[in-house]
C-alpha positions as CSV (number, residue, x, y, z in Angstrom):
1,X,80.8,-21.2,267.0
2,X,81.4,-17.3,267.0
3,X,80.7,-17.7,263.0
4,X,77.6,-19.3,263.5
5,X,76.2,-16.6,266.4
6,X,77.1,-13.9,264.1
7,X,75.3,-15.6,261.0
8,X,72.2,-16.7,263.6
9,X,72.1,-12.5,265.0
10,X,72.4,-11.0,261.8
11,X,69.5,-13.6,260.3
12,X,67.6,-12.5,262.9
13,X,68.2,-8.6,262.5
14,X,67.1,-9.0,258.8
15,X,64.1,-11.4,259.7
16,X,63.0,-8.7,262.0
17,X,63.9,-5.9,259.1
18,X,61.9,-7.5,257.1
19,X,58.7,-7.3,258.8
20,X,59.0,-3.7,259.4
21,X,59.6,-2.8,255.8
22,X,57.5,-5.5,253.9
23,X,56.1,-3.9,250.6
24,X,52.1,-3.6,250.4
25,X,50.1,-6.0,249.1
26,X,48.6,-6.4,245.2
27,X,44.9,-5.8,246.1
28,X,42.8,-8.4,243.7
29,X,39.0,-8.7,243.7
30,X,37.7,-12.2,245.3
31,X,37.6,-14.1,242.5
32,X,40.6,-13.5,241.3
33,X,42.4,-13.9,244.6
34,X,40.5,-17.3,245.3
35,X,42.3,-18.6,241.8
36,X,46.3,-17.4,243.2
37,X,45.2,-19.4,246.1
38,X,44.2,-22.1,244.4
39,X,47.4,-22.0,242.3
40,X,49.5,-21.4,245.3
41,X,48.0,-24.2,247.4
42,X,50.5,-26.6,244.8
43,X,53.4,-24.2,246.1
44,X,56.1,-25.0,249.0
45,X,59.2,-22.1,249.8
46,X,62.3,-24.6,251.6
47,X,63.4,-21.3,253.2
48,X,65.8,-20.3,256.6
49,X,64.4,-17.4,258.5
50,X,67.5,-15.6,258.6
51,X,68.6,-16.4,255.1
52,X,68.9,-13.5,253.2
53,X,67.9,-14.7,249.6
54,X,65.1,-16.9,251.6
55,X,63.6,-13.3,252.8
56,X,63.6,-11.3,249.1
57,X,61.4,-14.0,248.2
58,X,59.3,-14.0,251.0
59,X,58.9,-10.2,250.4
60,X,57.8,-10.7,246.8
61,X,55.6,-13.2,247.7
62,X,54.0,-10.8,250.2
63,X,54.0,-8.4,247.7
64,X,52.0,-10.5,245.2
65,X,49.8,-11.1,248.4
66,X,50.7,-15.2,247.3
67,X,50.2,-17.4,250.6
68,X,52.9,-20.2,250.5
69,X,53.4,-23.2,252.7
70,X,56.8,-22.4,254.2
71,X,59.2,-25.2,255.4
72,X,62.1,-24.8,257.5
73,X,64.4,-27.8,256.8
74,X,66.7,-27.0,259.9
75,X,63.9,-27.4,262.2
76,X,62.5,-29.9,260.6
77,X,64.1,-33.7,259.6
78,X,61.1,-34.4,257.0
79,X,61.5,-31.1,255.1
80,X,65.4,-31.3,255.0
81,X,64.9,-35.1,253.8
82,X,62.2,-34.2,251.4
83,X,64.5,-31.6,249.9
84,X,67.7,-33.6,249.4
85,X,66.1,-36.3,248.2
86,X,63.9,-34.8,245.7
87,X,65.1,-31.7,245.2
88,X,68.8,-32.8,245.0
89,X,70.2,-30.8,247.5
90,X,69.7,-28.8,250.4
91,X,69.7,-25.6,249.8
92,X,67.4,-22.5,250.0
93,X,65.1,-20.6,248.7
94,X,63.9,-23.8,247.1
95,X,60.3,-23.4,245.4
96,X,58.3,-27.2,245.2
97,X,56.4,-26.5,242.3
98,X,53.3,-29.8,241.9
99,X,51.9,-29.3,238.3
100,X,50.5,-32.3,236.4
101,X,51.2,-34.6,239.4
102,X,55.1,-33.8,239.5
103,X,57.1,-31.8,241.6
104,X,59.7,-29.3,240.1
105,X,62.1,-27.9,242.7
106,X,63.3,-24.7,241.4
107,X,66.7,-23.2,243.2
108,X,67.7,-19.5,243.0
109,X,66.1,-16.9,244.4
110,X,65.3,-14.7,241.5
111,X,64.5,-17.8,239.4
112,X,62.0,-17.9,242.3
113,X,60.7,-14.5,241.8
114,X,60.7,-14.2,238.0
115,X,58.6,-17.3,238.3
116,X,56.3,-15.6,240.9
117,X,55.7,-12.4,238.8
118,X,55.1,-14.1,235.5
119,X,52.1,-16.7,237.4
120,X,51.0,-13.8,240.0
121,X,52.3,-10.7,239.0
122,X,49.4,-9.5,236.7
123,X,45.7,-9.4,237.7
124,X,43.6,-11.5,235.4
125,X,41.3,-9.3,233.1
């Protein structure tokens, strides 16, 4: 119980860190930003507030100004469900990726950011 109000405090600390120090936004023009929101509209982050590894990604994707659907499998049954049985396991950062009518579920966060940079990291020319 102690272990678990430490862990919850100190995700919470960072959680609140984190929106103090978030990086700035890629600016894109219109266009080009309606397209990463297109792409990212087939994206889904299985993430934990407080989860360190679940909040460097976060700040990347804030930082490629990428707006993901974020699920939170410990407060909700369906997302925690969806995630062990498709994904194999529960465990975050978890990226859903749906391209070509499949889902790939892709663990570790800085799989989950290399990822990111190489589909939004550069500005179309």
């Amino acid at each position: 119980m102690i272990i678990n109000l430490l862990r919850n405090g100190i995700g919470n600390m960072l959680a609140c860190a984190e929106q103090l120090t978030r990086p700035p936004r890629m600016q894109r023009n219109p266009a080009d930003q309606a397209r990463v929101d297109e792409k990212a509209s087939k994206l889904a982050l299985y993430q934990y507030r407080g989860c360190p590894f679940c909040i460097k990604v976060r700040r990347e994707l804030h930082r490629l100004n990428v707006d993901v659907a974020l699920r939170d499998p410990s407060k909700d049954p369906t997302h925690r469900q969806e995630l062990l049985e498709q994904g194999g396991r529960v465990m975050v950062p978890c990226l859903r990726i749906q391209e070509n009518g499949k889902d790939r579920w892709m663990y570790e966060s800085n799989d989950i950011i290399a990822y990111l940079r190489r589909e939004f990291g550069a500005t179309p020319a």
